[in-house]
C-alpha positions as CSV (number, residue, x, y, z in Angstrom):
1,X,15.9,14.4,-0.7
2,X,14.1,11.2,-1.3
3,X,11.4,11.0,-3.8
4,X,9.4,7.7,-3.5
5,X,6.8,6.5,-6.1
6,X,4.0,4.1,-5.2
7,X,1.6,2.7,-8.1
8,X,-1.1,0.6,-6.8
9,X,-3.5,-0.5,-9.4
10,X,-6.0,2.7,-8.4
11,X,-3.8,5.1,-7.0
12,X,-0.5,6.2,-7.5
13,X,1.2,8.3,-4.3
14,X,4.1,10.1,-4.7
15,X,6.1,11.5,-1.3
16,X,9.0,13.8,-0.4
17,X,11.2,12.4,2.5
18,X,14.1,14.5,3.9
19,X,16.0,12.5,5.9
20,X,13.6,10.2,7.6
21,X,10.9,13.3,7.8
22,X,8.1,13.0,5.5
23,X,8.2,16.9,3.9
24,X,4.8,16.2,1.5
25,X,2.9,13.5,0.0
26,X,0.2,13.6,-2.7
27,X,-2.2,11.0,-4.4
28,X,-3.1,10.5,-7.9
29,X,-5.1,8.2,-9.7
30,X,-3.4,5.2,-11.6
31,X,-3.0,6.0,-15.3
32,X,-1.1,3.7,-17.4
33,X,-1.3,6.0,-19.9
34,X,0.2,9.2,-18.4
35,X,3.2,10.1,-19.5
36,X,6.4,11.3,-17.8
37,X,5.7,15.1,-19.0
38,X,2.4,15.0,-17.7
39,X,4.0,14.1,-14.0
40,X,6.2,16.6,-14.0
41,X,3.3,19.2,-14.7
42,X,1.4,18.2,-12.1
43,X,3.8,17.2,-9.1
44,X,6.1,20.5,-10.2
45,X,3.1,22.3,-8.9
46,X,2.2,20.6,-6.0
47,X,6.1,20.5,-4.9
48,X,5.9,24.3,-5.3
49,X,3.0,24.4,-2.9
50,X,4.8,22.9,-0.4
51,X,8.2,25.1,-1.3
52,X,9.8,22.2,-3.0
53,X,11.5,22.4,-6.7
54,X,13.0,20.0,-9.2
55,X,16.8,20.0,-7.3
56,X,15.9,19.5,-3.7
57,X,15.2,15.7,-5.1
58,X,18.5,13.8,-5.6
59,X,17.1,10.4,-5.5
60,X,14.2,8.2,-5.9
61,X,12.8,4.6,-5.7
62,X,10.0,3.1,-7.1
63,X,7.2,0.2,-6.3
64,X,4.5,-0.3,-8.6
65,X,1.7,-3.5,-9.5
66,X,1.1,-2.0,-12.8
67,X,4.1,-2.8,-14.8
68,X,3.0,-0.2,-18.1
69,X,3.3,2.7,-15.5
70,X,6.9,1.9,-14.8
71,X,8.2,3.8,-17.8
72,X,6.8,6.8,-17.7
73,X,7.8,6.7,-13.7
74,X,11.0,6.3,-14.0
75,X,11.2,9.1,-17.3
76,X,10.0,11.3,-14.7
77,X,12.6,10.6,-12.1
78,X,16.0,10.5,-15.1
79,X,14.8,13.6,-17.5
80,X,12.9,16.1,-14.4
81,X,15.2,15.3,-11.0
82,X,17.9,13.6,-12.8
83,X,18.4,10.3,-11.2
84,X,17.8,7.0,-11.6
85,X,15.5,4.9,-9.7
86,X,15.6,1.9,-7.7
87,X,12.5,-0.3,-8.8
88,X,11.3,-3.0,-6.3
89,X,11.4,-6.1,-8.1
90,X,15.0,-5.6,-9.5
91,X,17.3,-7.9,-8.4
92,X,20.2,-5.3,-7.6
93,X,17.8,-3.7,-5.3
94,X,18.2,-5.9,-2.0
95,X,15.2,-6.0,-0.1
96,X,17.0,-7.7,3.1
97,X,14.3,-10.1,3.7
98,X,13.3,-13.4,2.2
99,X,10.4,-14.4,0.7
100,X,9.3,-18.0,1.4
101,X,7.2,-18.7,-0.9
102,X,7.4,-21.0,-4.3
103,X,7.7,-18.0,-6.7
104,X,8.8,-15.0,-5.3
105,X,8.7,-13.3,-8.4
106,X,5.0,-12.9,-8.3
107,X,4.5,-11.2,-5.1
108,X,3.6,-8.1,-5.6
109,X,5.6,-5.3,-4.9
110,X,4.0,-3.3,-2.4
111,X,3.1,-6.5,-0.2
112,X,6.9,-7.1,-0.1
113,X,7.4,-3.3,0.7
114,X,5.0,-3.2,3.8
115,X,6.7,-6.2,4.9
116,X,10.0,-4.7,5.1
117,X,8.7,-1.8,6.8
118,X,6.5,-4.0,9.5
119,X,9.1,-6.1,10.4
120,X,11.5,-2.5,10.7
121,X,8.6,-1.4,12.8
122,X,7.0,-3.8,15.2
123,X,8.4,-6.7,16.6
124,X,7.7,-10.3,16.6
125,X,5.7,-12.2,13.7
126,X,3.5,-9.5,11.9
127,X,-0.2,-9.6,9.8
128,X,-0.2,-6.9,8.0
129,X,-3.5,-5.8,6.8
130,X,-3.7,-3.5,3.3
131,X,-7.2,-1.6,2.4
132,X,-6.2,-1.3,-1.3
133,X,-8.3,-2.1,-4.9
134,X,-7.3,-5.9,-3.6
135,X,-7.5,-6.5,0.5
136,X,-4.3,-8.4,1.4
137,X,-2.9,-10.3,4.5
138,X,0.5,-10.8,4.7
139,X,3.0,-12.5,7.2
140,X,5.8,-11.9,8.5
141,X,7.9,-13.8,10.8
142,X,9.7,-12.4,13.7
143,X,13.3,-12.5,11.6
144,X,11.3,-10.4,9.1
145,X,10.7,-13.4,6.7
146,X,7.4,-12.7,4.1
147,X,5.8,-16.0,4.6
148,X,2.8,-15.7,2.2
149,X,-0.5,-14.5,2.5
150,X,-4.3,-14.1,1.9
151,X,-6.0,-11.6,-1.4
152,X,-9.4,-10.7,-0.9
153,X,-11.7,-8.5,-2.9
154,X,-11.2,-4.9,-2.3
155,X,-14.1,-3.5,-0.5
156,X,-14.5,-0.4,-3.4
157,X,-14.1,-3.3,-6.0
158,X,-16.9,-5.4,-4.1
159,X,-19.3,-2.2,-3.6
160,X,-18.9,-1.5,-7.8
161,X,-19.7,-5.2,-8.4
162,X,-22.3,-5.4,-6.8
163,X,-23.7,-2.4,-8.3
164,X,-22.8,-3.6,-11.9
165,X,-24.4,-6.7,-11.6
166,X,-28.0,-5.9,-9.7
167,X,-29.7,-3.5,-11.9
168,X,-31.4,-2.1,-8.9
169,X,-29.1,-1.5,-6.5
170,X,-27.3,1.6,-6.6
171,X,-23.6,2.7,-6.6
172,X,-22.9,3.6,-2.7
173,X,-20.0,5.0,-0.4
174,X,-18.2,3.1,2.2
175,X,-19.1,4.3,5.8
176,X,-20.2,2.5,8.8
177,X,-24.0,2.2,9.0
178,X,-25.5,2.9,12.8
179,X,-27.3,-0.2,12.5
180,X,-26.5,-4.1,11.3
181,X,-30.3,-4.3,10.3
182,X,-30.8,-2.0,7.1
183,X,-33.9,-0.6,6.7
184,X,-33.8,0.5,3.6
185,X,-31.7,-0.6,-0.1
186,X,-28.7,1.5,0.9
187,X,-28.3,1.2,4.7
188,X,-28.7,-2.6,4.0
189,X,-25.8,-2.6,1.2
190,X,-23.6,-0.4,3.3
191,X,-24.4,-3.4,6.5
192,X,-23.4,-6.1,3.9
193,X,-20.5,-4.5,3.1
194,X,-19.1,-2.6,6.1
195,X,-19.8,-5.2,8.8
196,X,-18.8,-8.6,6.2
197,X,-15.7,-7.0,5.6
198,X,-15.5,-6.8,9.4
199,X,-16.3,-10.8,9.2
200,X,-13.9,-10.7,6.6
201,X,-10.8,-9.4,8.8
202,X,-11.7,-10.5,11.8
203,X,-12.0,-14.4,10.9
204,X,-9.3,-14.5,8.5
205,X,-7.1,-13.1,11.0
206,X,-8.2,-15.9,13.2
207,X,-7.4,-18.5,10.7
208,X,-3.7,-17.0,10.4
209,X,-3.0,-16.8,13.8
210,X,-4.4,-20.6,14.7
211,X,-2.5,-22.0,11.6
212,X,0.2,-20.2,12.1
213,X,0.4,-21.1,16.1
214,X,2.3,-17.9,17.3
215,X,1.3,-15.0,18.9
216,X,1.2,-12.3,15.8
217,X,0.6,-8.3,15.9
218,X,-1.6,-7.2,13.3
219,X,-1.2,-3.9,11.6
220,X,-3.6,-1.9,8.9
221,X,-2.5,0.0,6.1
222,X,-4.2,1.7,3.0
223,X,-6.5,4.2,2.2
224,X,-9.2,2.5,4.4
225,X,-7.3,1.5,7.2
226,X,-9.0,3.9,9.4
227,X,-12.7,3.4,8.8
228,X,-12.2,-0.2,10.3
229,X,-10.1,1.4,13.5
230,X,-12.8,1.3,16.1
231,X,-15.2,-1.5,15.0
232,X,-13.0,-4.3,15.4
233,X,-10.3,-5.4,18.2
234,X,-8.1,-7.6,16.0
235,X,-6.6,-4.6,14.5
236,X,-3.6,-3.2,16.6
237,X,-1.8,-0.6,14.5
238,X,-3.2,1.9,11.8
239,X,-0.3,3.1,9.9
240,X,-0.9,5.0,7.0
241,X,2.2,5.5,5.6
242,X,3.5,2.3,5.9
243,X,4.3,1.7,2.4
244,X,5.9,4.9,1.8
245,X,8.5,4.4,4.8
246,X,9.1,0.9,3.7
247,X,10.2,1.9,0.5
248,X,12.5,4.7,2.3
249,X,14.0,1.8,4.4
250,X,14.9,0.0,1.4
251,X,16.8,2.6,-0.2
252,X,18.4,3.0,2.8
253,X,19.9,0.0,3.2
254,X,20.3,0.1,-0.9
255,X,22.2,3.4,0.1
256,X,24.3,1.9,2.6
257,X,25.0,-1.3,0.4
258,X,26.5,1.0,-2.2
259,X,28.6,2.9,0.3
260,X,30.4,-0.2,2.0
């Protein structure tokens, strides 16, 4: 079995894929800090919940943003299951795509993952849409080219600031508020921020597609993907789990590389 490791800058999500079935998937929060023996306390138990151990994992691959995580990930991938990681960003590791863009080194690992899996998953030129601690649109051509893209505020990192820097506005969660018009200090706040990150998608999605001058399928990832499903028609595709089967697509083809 597959183990594949994704560290975003808030949350790091570990998943268990046999074959090309997801077995179990579990989220942690982003701690540079942790160490490898402290991951194998925790995911040991969780795998056992699911009626997983340590040698039904035989291989692994790893994407992360936050570079001081990386050691203690791949510790726990050589001293528990006993096998060394891919890491996205490593040159051996082939990607099979190519990123147009000035400096390729700086794109950010899990951008250059959900473009692998788009492009494996939809057809034609691709905007793909990521809810994470940053809000980023990428494209991809329809020969599976990353061509760039658009980093916006995170809408968690937006709400905090905002309640860091007004003394009398509260911290808030994201939901959709029944009404535009807020009547009050935290249906207002949840408006601003709900239906302006609805601007947000909807007329930078517009922008791409007009300067980009193709017709392009736009697909939503991330852990807020699905809050924005039903209150905007630009989005086409929620898929959850996009990251995690790009980077099993990429081992793949690493796999099959190796084997030829």
């Amino acid at each position: 079995m597959l183990l594949a490791i994704d560290a975003g800058n808030t949350n790091t999500v570990f998943a268990v894929f046999e074959g090309e079935t997801l077995r179990a998937q579990w989220r942690a929060s982003t701690n540079a800090a942790r160490t490898a023996d402290e991951y194998t306390v925790w995911l040991s138990q969780l795998m056992g919940l699911e009626g997983l151990g340590r040698a039904d994992v035989t291989e692994a691959i790893i994407s992360t943003v936050v570079p001081q995580a990386l050691f203690s990930l791949r510790q726990l991938c050589v001293k528990f299951f006993g096998t060394e990681p891919g890491v996205i960003g490593d040159p051996k590791l082939d990607l099979g795509i190519r990123i147009n863009l000035e400096r390729p080194d700086v794109v950010g690992a899990d951008r250059l993952v959900n473009a692998v899996a788009a492009h494996a998953a939809y057809e034609g030129a691709l905007i793909v849409i990521d809810f994470g601690t940053a809000t980023t649109f990428d494209v991809v051509s329809p020969s599976g080219d990353y061509e760039g893209g658009v980093i916006a505020p995170g809408i968690n990192l937006s709400l905090e600031a905002l309640h860091q820097a007004a003394a009398k506005l509260p911290r808030i969660a994201v939901e959709r508020p029944k009404k535009v018009i807020g009547t009050d200090t935290v249906p207002a706040m949840q408006s601003g921020v709900y239906w302006g990150y609805v601007g947000l998608i909807e007329g930078l999605v517009a922008r791409i597609k007009a300067e980009y001058g193709a017709p392009m399928t736009v697909i939503s990832t991330g852990g807020l993907a699905a809050l924005f499903r039903h209150s905007t028609d630009v989005i086409e595709h929620v898929d959850p789990d996009l990251t995690m089967r790009g980077l099993l697509t990429i081992h793949r083809r690493a796999a099959r590389t190796v084997q030829s």
